[in-house]
C-alpha positions in Angstrom: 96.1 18.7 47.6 97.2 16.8 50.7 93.1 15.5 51.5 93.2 14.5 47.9 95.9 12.0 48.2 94.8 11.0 52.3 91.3 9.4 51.0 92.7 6.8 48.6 95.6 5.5 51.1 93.0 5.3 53.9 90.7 2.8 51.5 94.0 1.4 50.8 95.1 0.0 54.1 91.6 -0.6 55.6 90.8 -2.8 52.5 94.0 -4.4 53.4 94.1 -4.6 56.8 90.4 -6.7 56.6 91.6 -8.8 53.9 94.6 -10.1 56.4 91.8 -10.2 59.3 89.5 -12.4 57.2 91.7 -14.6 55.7 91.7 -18.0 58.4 89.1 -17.8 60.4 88.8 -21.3 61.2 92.8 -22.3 61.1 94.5 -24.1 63.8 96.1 -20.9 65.8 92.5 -18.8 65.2 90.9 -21.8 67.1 94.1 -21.4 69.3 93.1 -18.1 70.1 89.3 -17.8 69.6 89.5 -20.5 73.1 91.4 -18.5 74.5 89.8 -15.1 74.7 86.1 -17.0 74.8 87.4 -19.6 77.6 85.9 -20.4 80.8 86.9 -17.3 82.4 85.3 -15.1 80.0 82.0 -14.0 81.7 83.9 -13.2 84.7 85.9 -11.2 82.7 83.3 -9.2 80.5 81.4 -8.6 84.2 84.2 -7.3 85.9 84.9 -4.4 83.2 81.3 -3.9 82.3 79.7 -3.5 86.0 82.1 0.1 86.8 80.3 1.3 83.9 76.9 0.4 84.6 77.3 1.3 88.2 78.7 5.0 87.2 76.0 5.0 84.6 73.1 4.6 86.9 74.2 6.6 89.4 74.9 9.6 87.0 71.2 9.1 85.8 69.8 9.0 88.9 71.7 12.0 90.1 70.5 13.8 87.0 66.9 12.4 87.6 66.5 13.5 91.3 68.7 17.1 90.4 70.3 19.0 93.0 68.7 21.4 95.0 68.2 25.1 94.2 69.3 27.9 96.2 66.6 30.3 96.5 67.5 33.9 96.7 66.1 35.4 100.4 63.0 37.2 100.1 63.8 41.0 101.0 61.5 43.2 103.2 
């Protein structure tokens, strides 16, 4: 009974919650904002946070690629 009633409300508030987002996209504080967070500084930005990732990324694939060594068992007499 309680998924029954969960679906609906979910549809509910997203189909609200992107009706509010899509309402002004061109008024004055969107404009306000849209400069803001795609000013002059923003390539600096989106390098500094994307880089760590890139860097962790190709070192974990290169350290998967190259692998670890194996310890061999010592051949017995």
């Amino acid at each position: 009974m309680r998924h029954s009633r969960l679906r609906p409300l979910a549809a509910l508030a997203g189909s609200l919650v992107t009706t509010a987002a899509l309402a002004c996209p061109d008024c004055p504080t969107a404009r306000v904002v849209k400069a803001s967070v795609v000013g002059s500084d923003f390539w600096n930005h989106l390098v500094m946070v994307t880089v760590p990732f890139l860097l962790i990324g190709s070192l974990s694939a290169l350290l998967y690629r190259v692998g670890l060594p194996r310890d061999e068992p010592e051949a017995g007499p």
